[in-house]
C-alpha positions in Angstrom: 20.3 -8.7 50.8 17.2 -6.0 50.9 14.4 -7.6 49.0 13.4 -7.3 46.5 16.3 -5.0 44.8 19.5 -7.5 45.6 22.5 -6.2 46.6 24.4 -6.8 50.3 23.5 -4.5 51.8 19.9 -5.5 54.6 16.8 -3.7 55.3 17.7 -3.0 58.8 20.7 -1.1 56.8 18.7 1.2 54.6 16.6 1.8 57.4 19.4 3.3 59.4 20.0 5.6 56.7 16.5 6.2 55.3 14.4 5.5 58.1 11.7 2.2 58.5 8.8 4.3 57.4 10.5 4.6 54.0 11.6 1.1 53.5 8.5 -0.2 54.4 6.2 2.0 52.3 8.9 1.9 48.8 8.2 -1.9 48.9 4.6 -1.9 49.4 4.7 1.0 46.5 6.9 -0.8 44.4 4.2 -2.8 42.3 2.2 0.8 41.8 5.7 3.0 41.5 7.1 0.1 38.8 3.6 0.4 36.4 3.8 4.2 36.9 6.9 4.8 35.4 7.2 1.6 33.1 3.8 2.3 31.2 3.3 6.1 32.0 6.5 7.9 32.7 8.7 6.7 30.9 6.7 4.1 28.8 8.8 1.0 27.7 6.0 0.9 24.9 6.9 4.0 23.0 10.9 3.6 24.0 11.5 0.5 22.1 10.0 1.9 19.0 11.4 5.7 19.3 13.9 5.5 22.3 14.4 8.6 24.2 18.7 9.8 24.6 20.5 11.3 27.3 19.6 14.8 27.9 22.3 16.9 30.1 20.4 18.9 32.5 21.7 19.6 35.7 25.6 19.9 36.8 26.4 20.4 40.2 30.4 21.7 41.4 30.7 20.7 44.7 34.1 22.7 46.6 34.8 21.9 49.8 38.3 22.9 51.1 39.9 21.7 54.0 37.5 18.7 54.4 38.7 15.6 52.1 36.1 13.9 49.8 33.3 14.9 53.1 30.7 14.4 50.5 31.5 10.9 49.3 32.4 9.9 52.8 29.6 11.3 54.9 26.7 12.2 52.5 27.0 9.4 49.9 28.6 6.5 51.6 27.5 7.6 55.0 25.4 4.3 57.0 23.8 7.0 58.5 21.9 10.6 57.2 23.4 14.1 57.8 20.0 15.8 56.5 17.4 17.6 58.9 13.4 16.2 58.0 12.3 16.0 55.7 15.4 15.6 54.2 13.7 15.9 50.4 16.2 13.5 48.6 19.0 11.4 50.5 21.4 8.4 49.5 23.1 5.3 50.0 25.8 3.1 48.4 26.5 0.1 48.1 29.9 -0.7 46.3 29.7 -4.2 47.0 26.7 -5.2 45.9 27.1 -2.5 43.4 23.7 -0.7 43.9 22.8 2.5 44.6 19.8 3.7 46.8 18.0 7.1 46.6 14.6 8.3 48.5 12.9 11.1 47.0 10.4 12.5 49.5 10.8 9.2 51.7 10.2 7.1 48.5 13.5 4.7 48.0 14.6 3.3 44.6 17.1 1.3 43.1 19.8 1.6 41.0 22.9 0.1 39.5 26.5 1.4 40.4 29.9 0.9 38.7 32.5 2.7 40.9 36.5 3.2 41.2 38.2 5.6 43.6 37.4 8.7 40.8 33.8 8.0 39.6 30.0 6.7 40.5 28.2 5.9 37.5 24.8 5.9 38.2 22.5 3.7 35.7 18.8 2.8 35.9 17.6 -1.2 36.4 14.2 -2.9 36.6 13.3 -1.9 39.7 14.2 2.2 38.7 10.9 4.4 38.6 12.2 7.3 38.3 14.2 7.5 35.0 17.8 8.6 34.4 20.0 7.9 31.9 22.8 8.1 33.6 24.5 9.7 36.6 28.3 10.4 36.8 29.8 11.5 40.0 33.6 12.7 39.2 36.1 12.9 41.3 40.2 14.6 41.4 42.6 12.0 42.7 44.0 12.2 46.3 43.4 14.8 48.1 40.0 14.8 47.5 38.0 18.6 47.9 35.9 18.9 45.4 33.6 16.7 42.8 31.2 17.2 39.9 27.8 15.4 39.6 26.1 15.0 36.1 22.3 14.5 35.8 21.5 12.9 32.5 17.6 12.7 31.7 15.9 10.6 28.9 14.3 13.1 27.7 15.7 13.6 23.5 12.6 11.8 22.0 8.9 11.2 23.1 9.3 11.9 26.9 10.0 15.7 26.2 6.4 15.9 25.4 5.0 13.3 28.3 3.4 15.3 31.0 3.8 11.8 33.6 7.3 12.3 32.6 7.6 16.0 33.5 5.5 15.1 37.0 8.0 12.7 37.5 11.1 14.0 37.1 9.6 17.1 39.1 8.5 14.8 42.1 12.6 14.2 41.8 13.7 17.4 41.2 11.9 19.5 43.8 13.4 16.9 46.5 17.2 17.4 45.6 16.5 20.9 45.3 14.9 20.7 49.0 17.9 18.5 50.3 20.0 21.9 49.0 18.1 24.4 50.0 17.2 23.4 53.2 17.4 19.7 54.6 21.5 19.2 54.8 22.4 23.0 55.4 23.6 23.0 58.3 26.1 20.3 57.8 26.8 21.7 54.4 27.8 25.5 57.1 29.9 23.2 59.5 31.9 21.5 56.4 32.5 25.1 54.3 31.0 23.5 51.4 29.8 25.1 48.1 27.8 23.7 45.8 27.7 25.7 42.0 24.8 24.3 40.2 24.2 25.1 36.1 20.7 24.3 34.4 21.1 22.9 31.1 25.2 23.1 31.1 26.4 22.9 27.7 27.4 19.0 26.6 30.8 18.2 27.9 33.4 17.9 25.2 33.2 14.3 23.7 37.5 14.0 23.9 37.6 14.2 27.5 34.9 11.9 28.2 35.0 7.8 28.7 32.5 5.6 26.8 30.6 5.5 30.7 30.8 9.3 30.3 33.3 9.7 33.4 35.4 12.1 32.8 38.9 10.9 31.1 40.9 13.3 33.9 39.2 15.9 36.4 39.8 18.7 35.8 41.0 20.7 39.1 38.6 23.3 40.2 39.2 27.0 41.7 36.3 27.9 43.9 36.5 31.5 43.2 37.6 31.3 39.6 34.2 28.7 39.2 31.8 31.7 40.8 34.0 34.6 38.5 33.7 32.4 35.1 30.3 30.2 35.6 27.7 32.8 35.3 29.3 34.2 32.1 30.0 30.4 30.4 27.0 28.5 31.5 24.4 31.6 32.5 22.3 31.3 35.3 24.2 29.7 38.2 22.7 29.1 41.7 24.6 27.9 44.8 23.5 25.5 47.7 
């Protein structure tokens, strides 16, 4: 278990995918990085009285043909990182201790994980500094070339206005933005993968959605049918 955020998996193995540096320094932090987002961020003293709801902001299409679920096996689950330095934003989990670790920047934190064979859901705990609501990762049954992943913000109340919030969830953004652009390119080249990101995507219709917000059935993709229709559906659409 990797003190302090439970689990089974051990320091020694989020080292080997995040590095010592970053282990060592996201505990020492984690007093500091816990106050910051609990009283500042996202502050737990405005939230119980005016709560903040889910706020759909990023949707990432991820097509990669001719190399089954790649991303689940070698970027999500992986023991190890595929991402050049600095890799910006990376991630581990941990389906038996049902965690999920993410570093942003070299910064690690914790999260809770409910999985099957066709979804992550991604939910924040006690240890969280960085606020989600919720993150789904979706994916098609067997074969698996493709998969969706949903970024859900608390941002539909008081935070929308909380500059500590917006510095935040920039610190956050900026490093998955980094770990696209730049950090696991190459292996993103030797796997033919596509990645078909929408800002602000409309909300996904309520009927096809389960009470975790997975997605009821996925809904098979067409790589160059997503490129042709996206831009006109969602507006601006980059790719990664």
């Amino acid at each position: 278990m990797a003190f302090p955020f439970g689990g089974s998996l051990t320091h020694a193995q989020l080292a080997t995918k995040f590095g010592w540096f970053s282990v060592i320094i996201s505990i020492v932090f984690l007093p500091f990085l816990m106050l910051w987002g609990k009283l500042l961020a996202f502050p737990v003293w405005i939230s119980w009285i005016f709560p903040s709801g889910p706020f759909y902001m990023i949707k990432n299409i991820l097509v990669f043909p001719g190399n089954e679920d790649v991303m689940r096996k070698e970027v999500y689950s992986a023991p190890t990182s595929v991402s050049r330095t600095p890799p910006g934003w990376n991630c581990l989990t941990d389906v038996e201790g049902k965690k999920f670790y993410e570093a942003f920047w070299g910064i690690i934190q914790c999260l809770d994980l409910d999985t099957t064979e066709e979804k992550f859901v991604v939910t924040p705990n006690v240890f969280t500094w960085l606020l989600v609501s919720r993150v789904n990762f979706d994916f098609p049954p067997s074969p698996v070339y493709e998969n969706t992943v949903r970024f859900y913000f608390p941002l539909k109340g008081p935070n929308m206005i909380n500059p500590f919030c917006w510095v935040t969830l920039m610190f956050g953004i900026t490093g998955i933005m980094w770990f696209g652009k730049w950090s696991y390119v190459p292996f993103k080249t030797a796997n033919g993968i596509t990645t078909l990101q929408t800002m602000f995507p409309p909300d996904e219709p309520a009927k096809k959605l389960n009470a975790d917000n997975s997605f009821k059935k996925y809904e098979l993709q067409d790589a160059k049918k997503i490129v042709d229709l996206l831009p006109s559906k969602y507006g601006a659409v980059g790719s990664g």
